[in-house]
C-alpha positions in Angstrom: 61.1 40.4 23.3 63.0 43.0 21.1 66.4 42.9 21.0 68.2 46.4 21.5 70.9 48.1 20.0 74.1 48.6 21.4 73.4 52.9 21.4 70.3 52.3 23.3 72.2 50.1 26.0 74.9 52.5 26.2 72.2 55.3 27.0 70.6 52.8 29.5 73.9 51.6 31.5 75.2 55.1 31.1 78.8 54.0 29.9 80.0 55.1 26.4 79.4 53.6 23.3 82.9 52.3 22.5 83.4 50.9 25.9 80.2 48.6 26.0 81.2 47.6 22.1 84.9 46.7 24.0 82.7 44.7 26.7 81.0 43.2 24.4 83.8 41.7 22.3 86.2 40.7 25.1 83.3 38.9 27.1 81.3 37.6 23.4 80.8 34.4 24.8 78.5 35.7 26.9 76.0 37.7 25.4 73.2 36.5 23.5 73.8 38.7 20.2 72.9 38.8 16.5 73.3 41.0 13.2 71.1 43.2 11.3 73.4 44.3 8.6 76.3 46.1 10.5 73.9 46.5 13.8 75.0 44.7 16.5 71.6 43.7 19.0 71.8 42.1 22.2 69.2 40.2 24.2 67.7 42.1 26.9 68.9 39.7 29.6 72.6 41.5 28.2 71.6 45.0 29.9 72.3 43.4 33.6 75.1 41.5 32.3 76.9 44.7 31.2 75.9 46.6 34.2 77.8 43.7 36.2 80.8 44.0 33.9 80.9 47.4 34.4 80.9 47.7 38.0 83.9 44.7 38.0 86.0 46.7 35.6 85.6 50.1 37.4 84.8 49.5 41.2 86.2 45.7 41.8 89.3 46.7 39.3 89.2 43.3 37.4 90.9 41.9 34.3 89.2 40.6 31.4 90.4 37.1 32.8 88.8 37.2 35.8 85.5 38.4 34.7 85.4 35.6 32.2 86.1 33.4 35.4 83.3 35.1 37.5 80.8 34.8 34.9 81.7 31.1 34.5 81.4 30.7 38.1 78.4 32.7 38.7 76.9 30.3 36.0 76.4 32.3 33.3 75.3 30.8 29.5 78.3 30.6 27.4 76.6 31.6 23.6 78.6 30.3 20.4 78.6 31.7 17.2 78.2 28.5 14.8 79.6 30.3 11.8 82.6 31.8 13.2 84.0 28.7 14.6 87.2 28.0 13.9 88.4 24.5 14.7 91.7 25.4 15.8 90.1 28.3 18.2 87.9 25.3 19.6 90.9 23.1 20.7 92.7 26.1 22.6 89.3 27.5 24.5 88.2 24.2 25.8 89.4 22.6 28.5 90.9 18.9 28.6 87.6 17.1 29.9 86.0 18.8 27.4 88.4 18.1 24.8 87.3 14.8 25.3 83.9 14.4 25.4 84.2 15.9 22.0 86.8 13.8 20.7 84.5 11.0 22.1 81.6 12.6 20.0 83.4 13.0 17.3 85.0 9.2 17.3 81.2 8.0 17.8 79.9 9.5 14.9 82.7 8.1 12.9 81.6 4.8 13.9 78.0 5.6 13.1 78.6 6.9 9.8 81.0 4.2 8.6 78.6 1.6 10.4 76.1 3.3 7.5 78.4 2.5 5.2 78.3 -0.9 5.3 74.8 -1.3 5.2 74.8 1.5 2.2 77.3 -1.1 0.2 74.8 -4.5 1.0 71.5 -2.4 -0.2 73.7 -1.4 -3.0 74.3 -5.3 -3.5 71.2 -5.8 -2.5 69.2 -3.5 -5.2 71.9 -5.1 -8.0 70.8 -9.0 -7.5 67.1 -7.1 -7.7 68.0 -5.7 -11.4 69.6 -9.0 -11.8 66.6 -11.2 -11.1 64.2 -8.9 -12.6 66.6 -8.9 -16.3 66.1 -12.7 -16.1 62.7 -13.2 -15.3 62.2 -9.9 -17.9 64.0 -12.4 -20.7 61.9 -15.3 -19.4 58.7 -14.3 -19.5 60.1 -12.7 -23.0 60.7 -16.2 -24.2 57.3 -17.5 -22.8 55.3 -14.8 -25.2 57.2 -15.9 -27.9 56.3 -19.8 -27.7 52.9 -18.4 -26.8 52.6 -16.8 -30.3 54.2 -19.4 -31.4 51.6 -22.1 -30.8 48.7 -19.8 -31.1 49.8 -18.8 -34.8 49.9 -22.9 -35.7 46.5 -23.0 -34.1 45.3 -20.5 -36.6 47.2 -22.1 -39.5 45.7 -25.4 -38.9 42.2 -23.8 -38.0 42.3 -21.9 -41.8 43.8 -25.5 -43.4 40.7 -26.8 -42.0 38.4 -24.5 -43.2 39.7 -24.6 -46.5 39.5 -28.2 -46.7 35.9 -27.6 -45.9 35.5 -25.2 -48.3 35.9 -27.6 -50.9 32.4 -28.5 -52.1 31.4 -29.9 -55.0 28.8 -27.1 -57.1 25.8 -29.7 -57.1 26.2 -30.0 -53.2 25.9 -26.2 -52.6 22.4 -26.2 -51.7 23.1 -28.7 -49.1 
């Protein structure tokens, strides 16, 4: 599938080039387009489209609302360009149903996202009384190894008094 250049269309459709670039920006919703630097490209699925629009605006003697209208009736695929919206734009193209559904969309996400706040706070809670508990048992078992060393350096102390008190023999008794 290549995508063809809006030159190569006009030679195609035989119309001039200005006129399908003025097709193509009054009916933009519905072509399938995309950039290559200042290159404009169209799907190929565009070539019948603009044939159509052509005939409307020269034989049929149509406006550029009523073409929008046919294409929307006939069914057409409305294409949006995601990073030329422009939120005001959004609220005068659409209609009041669809209005709506997006205010719907849009109230339902808020719901979601400050339902995931909630639970964001109580693992934040959560992962605190963690830290807390792990400090305390961190002290505890600090205080264990201390009594631990504690005891095991009187065991020594008491071993070495006993084997100094053993130590102790008498020089006639050595060879005993």
């Amino acid at each position: 599938m290549d995508w063809i250049t809006v030159n190569k269309i006009s030679k195609m459709i035989d119309t001039p080039v200005p006129t399908v670039r003025r097709y193509i920006q009054k009916h933009q919703a519905f072509f399938n387009t995309r950039r290559e630097g200042k290159k404009i490209l169209l799907h190929p699925d565009s070539v019948e489209l603009l044939k159509k629009i052509r005939k409307w605006y020269v034989v049929d003697n149509m406006i550029d609302t009523e073409i929008d209208n046919k294409l929307k009736a006939d069914g057409y695929k409305v294409f949006i360009d995601v990073e030329s919206i422009n939120h005001e734009s959004i609220e005068h193209e659409l209609d009041s149903s669809s209005l709506d559904f997006v205010k719907a969309m849009f109230k339902e996400q808020r719901a979601i996202n400050e339902q995931l706040m909630e639970n964001n706070k109580l693992l934040v809670e959560e992962i605190k009384e963690i830290k807390q508990s792990y400090k305390e048992s961190e002290s505890k078992r600090e205080q264990r190894d201390l009594a631990l060393m504690e005891i095991v350096r009187s065991m020594q102390e008491t071993k070495k008094s006993i084997a100094a008190s053993e130590e102790k023999k008498k020089w006639w008794e050595f060879w005993k």
